[in-house]
DRENVEX-529006 format. One line per 2 residues: number of its first residue (from 0); their letters; for each residue x, y, z of N, C-alpha, C, O. Coordinates in Angstrom, 2 decimals. Each point is the difference from the previous one (the first is absolute). Example, Ala and Ser with C-alpha at 12.3 -4.5 7.8 and 13.67 -1.06 7.14 Angstrom:
# DRENVEX-529006
0	as	13.19/-5.69/7.80/-0.89/1.19/0.00/0.90/1.20/0.00/1.04/-0.02/0.66; -1.39/1.07/-1.38/0.82/1.19/0.06/-0.77/1.09/0.73/0.51/1.11/0.17
***
This chain:
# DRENVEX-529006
0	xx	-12.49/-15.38/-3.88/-0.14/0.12/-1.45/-1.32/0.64/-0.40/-0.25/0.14/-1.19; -0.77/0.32/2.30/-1.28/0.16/-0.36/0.25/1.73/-1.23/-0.43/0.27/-1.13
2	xx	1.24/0.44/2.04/0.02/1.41/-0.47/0.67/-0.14/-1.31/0.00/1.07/-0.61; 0.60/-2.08/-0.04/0.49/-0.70/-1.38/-1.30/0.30/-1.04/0.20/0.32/-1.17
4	xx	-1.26/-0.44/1.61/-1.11/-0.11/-0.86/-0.56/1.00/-0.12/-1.07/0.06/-0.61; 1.83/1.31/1.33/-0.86/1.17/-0.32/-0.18/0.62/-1.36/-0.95/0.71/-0.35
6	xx	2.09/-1.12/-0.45/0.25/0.43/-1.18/0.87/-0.64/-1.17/-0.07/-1.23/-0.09; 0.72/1.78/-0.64/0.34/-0.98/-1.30/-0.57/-0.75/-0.93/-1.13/0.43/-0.20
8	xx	1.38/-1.37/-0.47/-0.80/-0.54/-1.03/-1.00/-1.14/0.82/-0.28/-1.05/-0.59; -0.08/1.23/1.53/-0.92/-1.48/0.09/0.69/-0.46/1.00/-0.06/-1.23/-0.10
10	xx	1.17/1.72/1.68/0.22/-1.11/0.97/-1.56/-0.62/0.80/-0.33/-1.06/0.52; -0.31/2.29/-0.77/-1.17/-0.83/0.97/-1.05/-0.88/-0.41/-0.90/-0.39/0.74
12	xx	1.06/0.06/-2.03/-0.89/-1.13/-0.91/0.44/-1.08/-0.51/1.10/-0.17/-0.52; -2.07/-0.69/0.67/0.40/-1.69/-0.28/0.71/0.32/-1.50/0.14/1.13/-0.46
14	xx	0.15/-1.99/0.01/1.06/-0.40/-1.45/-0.79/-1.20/0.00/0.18/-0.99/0.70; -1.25/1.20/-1.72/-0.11/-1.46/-0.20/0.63/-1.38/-0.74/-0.31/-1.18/-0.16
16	xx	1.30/2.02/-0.17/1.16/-0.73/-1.29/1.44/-0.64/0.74/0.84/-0.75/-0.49; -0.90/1.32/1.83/1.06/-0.64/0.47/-0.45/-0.49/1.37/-0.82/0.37/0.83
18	xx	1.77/-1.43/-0.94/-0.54/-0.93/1.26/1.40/0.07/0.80/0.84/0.55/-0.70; -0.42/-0.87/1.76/0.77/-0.32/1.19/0.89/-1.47/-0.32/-0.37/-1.08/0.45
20	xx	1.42/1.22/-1.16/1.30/-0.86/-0.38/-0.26/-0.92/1.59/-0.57/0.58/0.93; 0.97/-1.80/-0.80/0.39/-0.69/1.08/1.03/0.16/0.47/0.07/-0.12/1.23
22	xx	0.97/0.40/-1.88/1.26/0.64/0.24/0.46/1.28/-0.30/1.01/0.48/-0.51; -2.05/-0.07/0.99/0.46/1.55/-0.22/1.12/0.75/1.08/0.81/0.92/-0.13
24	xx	-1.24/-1.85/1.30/0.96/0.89/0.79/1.28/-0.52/0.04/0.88/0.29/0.81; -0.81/-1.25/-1.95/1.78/-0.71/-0.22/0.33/0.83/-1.61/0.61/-0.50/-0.95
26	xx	-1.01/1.40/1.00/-0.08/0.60/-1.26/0.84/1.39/-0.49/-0.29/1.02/0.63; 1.11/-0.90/-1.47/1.41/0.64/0.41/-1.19/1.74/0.01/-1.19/0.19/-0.29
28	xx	2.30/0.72/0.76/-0.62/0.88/-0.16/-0.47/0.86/-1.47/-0.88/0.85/-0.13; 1.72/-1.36/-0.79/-0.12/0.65/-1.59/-1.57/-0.60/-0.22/-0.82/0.76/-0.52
30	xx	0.47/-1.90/0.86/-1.06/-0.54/-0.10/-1.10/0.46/0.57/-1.01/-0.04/-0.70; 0.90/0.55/2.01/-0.57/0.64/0.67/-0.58/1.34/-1.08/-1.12/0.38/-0.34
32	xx	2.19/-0.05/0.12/0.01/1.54/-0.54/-0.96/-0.68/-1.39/-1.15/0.42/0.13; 1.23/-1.01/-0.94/-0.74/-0.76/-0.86/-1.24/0.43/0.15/-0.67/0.83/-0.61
34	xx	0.40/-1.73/1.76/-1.21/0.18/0.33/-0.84/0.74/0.57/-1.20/-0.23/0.13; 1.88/1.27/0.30/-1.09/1.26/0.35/0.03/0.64/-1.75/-0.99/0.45/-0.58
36	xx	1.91/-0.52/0.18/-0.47/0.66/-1.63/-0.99/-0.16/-0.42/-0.71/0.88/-0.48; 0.30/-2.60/0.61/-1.27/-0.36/-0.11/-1.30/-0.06/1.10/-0.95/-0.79/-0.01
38	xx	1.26/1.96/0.99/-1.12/0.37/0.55/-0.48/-1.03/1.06/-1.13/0.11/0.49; 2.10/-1.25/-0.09/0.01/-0.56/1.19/0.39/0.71/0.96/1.06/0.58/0.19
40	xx	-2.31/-0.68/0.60/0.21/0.70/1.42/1.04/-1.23/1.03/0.72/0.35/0.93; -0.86/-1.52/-1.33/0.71/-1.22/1.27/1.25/0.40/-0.43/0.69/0.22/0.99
42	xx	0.12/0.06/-2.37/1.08/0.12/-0.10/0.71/1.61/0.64/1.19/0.27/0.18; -2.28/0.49/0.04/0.57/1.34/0.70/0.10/-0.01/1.57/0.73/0.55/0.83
44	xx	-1.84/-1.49/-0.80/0.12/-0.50/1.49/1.68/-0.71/0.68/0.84/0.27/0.87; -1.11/-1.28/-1.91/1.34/-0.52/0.45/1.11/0.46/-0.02/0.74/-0.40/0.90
46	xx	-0.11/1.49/-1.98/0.70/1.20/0.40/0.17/1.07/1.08/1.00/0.65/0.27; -2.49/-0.62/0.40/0.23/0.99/0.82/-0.28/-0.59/1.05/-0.56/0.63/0.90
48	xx	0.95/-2.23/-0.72/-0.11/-0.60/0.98/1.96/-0.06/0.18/0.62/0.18/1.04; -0.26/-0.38/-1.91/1.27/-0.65/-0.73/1.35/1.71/0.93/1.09/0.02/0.57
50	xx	-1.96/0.84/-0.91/0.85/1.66/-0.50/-0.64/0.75/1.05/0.89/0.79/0.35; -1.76/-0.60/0.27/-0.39/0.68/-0.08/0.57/0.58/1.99/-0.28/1.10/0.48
52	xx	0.85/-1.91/0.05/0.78/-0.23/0.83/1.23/1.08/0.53/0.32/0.57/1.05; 0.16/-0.66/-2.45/1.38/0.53/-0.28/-0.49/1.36/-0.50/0.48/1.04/0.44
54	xx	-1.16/-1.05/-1.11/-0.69/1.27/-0.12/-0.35/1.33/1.05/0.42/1.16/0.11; -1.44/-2.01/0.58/-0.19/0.76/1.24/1.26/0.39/0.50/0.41/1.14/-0.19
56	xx	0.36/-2.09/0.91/1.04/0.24/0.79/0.95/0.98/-0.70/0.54/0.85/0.71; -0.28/-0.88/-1.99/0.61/1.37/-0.67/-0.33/1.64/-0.06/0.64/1.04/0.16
58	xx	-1.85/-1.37/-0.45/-1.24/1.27/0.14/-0.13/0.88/1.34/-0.18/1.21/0.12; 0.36/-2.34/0.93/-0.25/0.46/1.81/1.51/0.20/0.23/0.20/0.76/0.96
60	xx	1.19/-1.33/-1.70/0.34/0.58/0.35/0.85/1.65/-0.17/0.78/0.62/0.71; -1.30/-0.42/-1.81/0.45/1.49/-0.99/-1.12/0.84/0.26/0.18/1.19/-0.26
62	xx	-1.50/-1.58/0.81/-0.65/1.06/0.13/-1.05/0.04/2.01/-1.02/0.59/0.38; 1.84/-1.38/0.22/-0.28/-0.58/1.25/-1.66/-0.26/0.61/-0.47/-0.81/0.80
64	xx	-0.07/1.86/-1.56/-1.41/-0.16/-0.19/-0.77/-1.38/-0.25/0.02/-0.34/-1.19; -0.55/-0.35/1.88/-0.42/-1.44/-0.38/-1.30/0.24/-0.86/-0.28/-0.84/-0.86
66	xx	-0.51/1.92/1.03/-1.02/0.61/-0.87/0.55/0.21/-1.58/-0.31/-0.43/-1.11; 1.02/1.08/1.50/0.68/0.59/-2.02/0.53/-1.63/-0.51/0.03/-0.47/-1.14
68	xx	0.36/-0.19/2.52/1.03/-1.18/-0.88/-1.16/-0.81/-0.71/0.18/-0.53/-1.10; -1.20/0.48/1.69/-1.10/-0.70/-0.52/-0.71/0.05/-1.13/-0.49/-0.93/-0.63
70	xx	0.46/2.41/0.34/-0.31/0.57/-1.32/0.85/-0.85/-0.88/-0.26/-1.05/-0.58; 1.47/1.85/0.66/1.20/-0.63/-0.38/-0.41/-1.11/-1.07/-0.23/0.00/-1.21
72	xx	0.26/-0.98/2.28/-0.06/-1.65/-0.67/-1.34/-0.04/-0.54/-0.09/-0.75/-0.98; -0.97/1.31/1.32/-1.03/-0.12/-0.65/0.23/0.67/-2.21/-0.22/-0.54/-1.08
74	xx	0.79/1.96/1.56/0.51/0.55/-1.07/0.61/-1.22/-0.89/-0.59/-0.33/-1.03; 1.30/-0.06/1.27/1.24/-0.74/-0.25/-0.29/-0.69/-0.99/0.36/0.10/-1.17
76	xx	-1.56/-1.38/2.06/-0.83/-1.06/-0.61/-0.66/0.21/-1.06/-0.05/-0.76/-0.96; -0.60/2.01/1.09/-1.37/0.25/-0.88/1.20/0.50/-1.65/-0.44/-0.21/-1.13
78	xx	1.36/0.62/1.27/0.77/0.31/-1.09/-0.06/-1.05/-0.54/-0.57/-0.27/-1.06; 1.33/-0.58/1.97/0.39/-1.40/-0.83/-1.16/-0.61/-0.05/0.40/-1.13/-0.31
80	xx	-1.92/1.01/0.43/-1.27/-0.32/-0.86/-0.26/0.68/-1.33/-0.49/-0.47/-1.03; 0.99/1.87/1.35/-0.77/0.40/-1.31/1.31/0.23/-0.65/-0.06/0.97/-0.76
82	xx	1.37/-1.62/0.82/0.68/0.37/-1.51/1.65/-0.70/1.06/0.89/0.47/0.71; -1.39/-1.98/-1.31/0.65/-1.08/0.25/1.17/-0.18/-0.74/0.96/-0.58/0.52
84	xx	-0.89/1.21/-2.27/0.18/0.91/-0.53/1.62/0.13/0.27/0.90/-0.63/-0.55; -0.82/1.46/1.38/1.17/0.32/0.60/0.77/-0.59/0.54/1.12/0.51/0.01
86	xx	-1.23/-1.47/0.51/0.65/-0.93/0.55/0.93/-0.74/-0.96/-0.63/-0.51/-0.93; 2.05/0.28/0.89/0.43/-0.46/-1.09/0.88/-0.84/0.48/1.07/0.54/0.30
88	xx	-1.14/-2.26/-0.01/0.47/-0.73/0.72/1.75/-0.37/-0.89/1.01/-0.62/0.34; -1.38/1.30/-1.43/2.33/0.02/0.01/0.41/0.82/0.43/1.23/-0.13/-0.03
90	xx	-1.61/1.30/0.62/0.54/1.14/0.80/0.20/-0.51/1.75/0.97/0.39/0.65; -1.88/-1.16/-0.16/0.63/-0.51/1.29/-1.63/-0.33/0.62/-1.14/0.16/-0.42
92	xx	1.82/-0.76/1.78/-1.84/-0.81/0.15/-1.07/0.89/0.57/-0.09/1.14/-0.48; -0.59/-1.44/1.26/-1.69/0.32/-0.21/0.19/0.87/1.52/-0.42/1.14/0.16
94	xx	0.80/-1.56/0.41/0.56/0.39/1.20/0.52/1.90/0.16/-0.48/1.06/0.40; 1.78/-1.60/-1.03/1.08/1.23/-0.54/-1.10/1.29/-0.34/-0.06/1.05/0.64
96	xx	-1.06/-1.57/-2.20/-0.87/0.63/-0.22/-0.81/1.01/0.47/-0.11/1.20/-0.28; -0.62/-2.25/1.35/-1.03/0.61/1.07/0.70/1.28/0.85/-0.46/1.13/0.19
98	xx	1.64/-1.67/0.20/1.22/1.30/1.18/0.05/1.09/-0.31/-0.27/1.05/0.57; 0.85/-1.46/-2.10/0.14/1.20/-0.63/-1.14/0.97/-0.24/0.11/1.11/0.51
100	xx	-1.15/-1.39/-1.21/-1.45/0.67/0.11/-0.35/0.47/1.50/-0.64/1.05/0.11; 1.02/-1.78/1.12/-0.27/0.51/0.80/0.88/1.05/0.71/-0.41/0.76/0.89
102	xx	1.65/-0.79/-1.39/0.96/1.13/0.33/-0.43/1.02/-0.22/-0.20/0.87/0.85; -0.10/-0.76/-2.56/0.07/1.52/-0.65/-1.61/0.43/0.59/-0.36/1.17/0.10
104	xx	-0.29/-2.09/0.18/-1.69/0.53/0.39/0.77/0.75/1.66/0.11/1.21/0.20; 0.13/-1.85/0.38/0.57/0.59/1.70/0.66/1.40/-0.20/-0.36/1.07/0.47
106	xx	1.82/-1.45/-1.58/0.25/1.34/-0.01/-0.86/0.94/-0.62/0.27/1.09/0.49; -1.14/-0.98/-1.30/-1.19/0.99/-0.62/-0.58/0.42/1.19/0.10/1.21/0.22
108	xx	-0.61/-1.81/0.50/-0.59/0.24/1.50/0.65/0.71/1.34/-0.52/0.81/0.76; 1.90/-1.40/-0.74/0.92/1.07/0.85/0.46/1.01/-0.50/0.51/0.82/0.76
110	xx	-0.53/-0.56/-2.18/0.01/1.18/-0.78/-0.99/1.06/0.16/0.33/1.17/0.18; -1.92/-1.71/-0.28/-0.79/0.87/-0.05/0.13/0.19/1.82/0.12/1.14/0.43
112	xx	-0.14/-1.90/0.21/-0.30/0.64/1.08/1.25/0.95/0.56/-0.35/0.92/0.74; 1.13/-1.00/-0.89/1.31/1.00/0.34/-0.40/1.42/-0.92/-0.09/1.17/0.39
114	xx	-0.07/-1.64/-1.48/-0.68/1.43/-0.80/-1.30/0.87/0.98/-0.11/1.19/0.29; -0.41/-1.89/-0.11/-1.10/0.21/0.73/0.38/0.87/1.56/-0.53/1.04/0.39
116	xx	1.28/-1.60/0.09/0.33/0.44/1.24/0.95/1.09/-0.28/-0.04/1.06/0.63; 0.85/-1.27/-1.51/0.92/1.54/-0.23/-0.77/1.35/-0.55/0.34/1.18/0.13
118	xx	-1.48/-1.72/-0.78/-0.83/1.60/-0.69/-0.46/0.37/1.34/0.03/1.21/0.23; -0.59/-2.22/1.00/-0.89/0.44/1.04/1.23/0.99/0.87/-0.02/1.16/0.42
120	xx	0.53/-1.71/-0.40/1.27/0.67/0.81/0.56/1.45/-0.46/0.04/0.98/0.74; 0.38/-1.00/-2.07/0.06/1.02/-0.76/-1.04/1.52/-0.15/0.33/1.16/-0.24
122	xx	-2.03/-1.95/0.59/-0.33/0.77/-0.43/0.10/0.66/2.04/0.50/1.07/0.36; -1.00/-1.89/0.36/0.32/0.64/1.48/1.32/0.87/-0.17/-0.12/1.22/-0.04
124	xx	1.22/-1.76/-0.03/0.87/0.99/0.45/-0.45/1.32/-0.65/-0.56/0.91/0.63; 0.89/-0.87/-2.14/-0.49/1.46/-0.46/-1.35/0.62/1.19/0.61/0.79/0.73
126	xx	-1.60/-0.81/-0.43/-0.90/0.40/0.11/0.29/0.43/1.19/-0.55/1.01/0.45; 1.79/-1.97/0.52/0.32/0.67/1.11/0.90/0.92/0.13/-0.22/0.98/0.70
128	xx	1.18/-1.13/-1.24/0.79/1.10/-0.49/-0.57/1.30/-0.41/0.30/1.02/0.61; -1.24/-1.01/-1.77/-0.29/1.35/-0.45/-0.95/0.32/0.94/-0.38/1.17/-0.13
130	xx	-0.21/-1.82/1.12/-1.20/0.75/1.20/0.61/-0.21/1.45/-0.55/0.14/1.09; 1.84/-0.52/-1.39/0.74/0.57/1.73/-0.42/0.95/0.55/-0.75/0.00/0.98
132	xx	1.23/1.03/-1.61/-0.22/1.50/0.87/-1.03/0.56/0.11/-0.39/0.61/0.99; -0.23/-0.77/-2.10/-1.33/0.29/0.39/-1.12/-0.21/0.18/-1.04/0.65/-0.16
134	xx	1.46/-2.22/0.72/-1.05/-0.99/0.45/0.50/0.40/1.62/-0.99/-0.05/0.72; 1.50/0.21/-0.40/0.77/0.49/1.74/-0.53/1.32/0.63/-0.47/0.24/1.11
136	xx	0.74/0.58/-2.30/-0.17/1.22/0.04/-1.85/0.55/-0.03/-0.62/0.79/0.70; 0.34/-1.39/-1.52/-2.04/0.24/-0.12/-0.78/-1.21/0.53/-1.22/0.07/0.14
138	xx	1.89/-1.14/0.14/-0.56/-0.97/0.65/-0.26/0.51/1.86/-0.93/-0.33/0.73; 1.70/0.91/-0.51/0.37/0.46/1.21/-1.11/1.16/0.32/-0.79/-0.02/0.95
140	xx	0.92/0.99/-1.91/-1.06/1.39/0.17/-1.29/-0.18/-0.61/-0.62/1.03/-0.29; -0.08/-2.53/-0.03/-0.71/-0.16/-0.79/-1.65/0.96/0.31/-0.79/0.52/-0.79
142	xx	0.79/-0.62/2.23/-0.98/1.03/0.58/0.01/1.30/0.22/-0.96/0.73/0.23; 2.59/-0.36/-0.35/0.21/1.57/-0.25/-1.44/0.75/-1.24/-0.51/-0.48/-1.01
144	xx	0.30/1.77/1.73/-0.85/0.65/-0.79/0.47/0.32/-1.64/-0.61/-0.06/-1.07; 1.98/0.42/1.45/0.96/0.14/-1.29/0.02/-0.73/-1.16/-0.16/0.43/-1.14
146	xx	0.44/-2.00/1.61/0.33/-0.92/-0.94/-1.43/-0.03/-0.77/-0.21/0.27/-1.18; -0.85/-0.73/2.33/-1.33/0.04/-0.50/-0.41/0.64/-1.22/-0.69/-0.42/-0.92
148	xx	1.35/1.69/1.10/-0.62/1.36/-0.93/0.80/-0.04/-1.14/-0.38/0.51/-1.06; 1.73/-1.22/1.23/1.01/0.01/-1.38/-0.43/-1.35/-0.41/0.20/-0.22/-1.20
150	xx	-0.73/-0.76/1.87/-0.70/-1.28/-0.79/-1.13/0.40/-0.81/-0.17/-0.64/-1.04; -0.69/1.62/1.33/-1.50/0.19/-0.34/0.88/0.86/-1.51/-0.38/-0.45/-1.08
152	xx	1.11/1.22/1.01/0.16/0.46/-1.07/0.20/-0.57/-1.25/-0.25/0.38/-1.14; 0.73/-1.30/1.58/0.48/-0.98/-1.14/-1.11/-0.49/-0.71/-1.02/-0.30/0.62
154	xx	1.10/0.17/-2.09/-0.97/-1.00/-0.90/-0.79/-1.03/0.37/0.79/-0.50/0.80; -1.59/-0.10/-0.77/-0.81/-0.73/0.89/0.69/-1.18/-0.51/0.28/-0.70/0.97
156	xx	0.36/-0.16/-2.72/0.83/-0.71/0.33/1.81/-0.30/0.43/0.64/-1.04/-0.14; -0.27/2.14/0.58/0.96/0.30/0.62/0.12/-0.87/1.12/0.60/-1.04/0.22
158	xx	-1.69/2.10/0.71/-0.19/-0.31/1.30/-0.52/-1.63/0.50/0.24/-0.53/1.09; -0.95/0.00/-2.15/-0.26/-1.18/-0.31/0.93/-0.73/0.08/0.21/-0.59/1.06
160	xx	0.67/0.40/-2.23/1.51/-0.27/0.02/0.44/-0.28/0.58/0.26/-1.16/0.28; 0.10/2.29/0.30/1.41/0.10/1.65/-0.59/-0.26/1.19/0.87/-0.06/0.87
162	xx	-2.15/-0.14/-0.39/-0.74/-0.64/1.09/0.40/-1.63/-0.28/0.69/-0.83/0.60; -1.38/0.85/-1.64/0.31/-2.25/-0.40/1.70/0.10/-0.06/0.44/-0.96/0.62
164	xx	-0.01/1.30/-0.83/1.21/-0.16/-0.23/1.07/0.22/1.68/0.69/-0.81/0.61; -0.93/1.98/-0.41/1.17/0.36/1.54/-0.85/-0.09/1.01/0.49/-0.29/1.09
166	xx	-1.74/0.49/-1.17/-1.35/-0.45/1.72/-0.35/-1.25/-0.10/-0.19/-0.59/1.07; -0.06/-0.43/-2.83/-0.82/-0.87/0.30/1.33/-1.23/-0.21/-0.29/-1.19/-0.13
168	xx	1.58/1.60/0.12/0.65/-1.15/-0.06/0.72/-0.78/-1.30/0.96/-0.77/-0.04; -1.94/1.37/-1.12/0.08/-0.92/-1.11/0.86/0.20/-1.14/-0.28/1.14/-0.37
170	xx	1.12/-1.59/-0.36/1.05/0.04/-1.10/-0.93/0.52/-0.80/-1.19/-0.29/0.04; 1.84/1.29/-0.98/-0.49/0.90/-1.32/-0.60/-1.49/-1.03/-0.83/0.37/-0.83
172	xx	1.06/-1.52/0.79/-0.53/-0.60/-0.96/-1.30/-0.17/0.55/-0.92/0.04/-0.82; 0.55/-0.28/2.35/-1.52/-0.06/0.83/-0.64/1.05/-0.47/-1.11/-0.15/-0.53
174	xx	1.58/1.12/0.62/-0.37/1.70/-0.23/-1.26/-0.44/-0.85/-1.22/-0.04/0.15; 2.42/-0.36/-1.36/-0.11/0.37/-1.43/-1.65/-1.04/-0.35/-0.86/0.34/-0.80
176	xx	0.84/-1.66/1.70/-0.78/-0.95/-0.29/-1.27/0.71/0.66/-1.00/0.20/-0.68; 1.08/0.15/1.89/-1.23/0.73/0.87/-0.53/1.06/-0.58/-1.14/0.42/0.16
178	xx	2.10/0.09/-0.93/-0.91/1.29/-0.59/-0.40/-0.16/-1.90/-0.67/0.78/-0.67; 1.45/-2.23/0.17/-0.54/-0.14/-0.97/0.80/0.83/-0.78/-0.51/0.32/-1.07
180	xx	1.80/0.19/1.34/0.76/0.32/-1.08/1.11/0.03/-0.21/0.65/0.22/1.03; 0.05/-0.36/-2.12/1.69/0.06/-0.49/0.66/0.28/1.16/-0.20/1.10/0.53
182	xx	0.92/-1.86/-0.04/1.34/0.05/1.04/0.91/1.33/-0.38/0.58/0.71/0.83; -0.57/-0.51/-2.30/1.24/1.25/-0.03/-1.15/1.19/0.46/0.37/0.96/0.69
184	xx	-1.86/-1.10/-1.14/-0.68/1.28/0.19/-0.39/0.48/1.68/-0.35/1.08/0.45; 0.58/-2.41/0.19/-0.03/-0.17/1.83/1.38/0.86/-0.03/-0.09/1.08/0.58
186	xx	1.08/-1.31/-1.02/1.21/0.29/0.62/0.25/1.44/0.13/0.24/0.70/0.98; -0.42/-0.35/-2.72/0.02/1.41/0.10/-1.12/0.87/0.37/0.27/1.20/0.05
188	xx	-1.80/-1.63/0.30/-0.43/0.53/1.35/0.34/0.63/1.13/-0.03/1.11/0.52; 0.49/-2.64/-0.26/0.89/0.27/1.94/1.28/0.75/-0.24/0.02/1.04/0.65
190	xx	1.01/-1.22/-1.34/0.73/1.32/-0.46/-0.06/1.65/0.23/0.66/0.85/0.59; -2.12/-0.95/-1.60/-0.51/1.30/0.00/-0.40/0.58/0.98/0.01/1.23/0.16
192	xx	-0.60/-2.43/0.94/-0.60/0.24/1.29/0.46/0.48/0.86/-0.40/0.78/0.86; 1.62/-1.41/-1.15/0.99/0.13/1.51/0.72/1.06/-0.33/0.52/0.59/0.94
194	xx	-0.28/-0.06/-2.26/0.51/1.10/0.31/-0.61/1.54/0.40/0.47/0.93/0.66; -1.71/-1.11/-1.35/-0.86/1.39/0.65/-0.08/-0.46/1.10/-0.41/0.97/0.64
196	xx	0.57/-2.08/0.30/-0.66/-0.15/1.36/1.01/0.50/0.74/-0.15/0.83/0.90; 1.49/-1.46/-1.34/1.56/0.79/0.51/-0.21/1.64/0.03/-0.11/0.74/0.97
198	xx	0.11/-0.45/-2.26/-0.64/1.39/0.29/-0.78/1.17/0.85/0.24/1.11/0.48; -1.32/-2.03/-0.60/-0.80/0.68/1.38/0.36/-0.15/1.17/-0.29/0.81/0.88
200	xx	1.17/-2.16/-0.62/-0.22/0.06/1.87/1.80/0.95/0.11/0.07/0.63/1.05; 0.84/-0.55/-1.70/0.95/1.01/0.08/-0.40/1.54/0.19/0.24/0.81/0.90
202	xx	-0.87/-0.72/-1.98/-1.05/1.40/-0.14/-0.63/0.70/1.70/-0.18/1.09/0.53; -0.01/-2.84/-0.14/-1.02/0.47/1.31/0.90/-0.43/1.09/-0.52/-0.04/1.11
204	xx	1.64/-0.26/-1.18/0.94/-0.54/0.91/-0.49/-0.88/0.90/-0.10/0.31/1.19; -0.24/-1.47/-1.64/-0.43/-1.35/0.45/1.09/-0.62/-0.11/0.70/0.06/-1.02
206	xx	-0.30/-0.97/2.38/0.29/-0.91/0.60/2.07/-0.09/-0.75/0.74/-0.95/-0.22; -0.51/2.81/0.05/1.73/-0.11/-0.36/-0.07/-0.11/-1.73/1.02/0.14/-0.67
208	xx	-2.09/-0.36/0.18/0.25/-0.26/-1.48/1.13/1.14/-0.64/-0.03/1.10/0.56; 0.79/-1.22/-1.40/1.37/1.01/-0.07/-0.29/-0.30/-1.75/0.95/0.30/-0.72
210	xx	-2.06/-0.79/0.10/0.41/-0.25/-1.19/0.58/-0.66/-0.94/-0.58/-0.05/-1.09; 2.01/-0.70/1.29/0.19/-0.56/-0.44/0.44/-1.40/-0.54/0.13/-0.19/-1.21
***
């Protein structure tokens, strides 16, 4: 419960107005909920002594992560401190409550992270796709005198560009961060790049280039 007190209205400070019921822990849960309204920390305690169980075990198991599940219930709790509020004991019990908050928090989380992993993926494939051939093709002759001389021609951020990008490995959004500018203005760079570079090594008949 320590990480309870990082924030919200006051979990980590005495209440000097409320004291510790003798029977608190025979104390239904609507009551409970009572009493964190009023800024009892023993009554949030005893909830997340009560819940907090079922919680976890819901959390770990929709997001298998015992790290995220932890958040999770921490999330969970600190809601129900600062807006107790919500809880509306004719809608169903305290329990039900907590699950539910912890569902839609898990799925928000397997959401973002699937989002997350599909842009990464997305942006790899493109980047491999559009520098197949001629990541094979100039990766290969990179010491040719030729390529050299059709690299040197190019704009100094061209060549910039298409080095970070097809020599140094990195997705056009890296490009865009390493050099400090607009992803569309990286793109159509290397575009521009690669096509005068196509140009020249056909021109000079390097390594079969046919143009097109």
């Amino acid at each position: 419960m320590s990480e309870l007190g990082s924030s919200g209205h006051g979990v980590g400070s005495e209440s000097p107005d409320v004291t510790r019921p003798p029977t608190l822990s025979a104390s239904s849960d609507a009551v409970l909920v009572v009493g964190i309204s009023r800024y009892s920390q023993e009554a949030l305690a005893e909830a997340y002594r009560r819940h907090a169980g079922a919680v976890f075990a819901l959390a770990r198991r929709l997001l298998v992560d015992a790290t995220l599940a932890e958040e999770v219930v921490q999330e969970v709790f600190l809601r129900l401190w600062n807006q107790p509020d919500k809880f509306d004991p004719d809608r169903g019990s305290l329990r039900s409550f907590l699950l539910s908050q912890c569902h839609g928090r898990s799925v928000d989380l397997l959401r973002s992270e699937t989002s997350r992993r599909s842009r990464e993926e997305r942006d790899a494939r493109r980047t491999a796709e559009s520098g197949y051939d001629l990541e094979h093709e100039v990766v290969d002759l990179l010491l040719a005198d030729q390529v050299q001389g059709a690299l040197a021609g190019l704009s100094e951020m061209e060549r910039t560009a298409i080095s970070l990008a097809y020599f140094g490995g990195h997705t056009y959004r890296e490009v865009a961060e390493l050099l400090d500018q607009p992803e569309g203005t990286v793109k159509s760079r290397i575009r521009s790049g690669l096509k005068r570079l196509r140009s020249e090594l056909v021109t000079a008949g390097v390594g079969g280039w046919t143009g097109e």
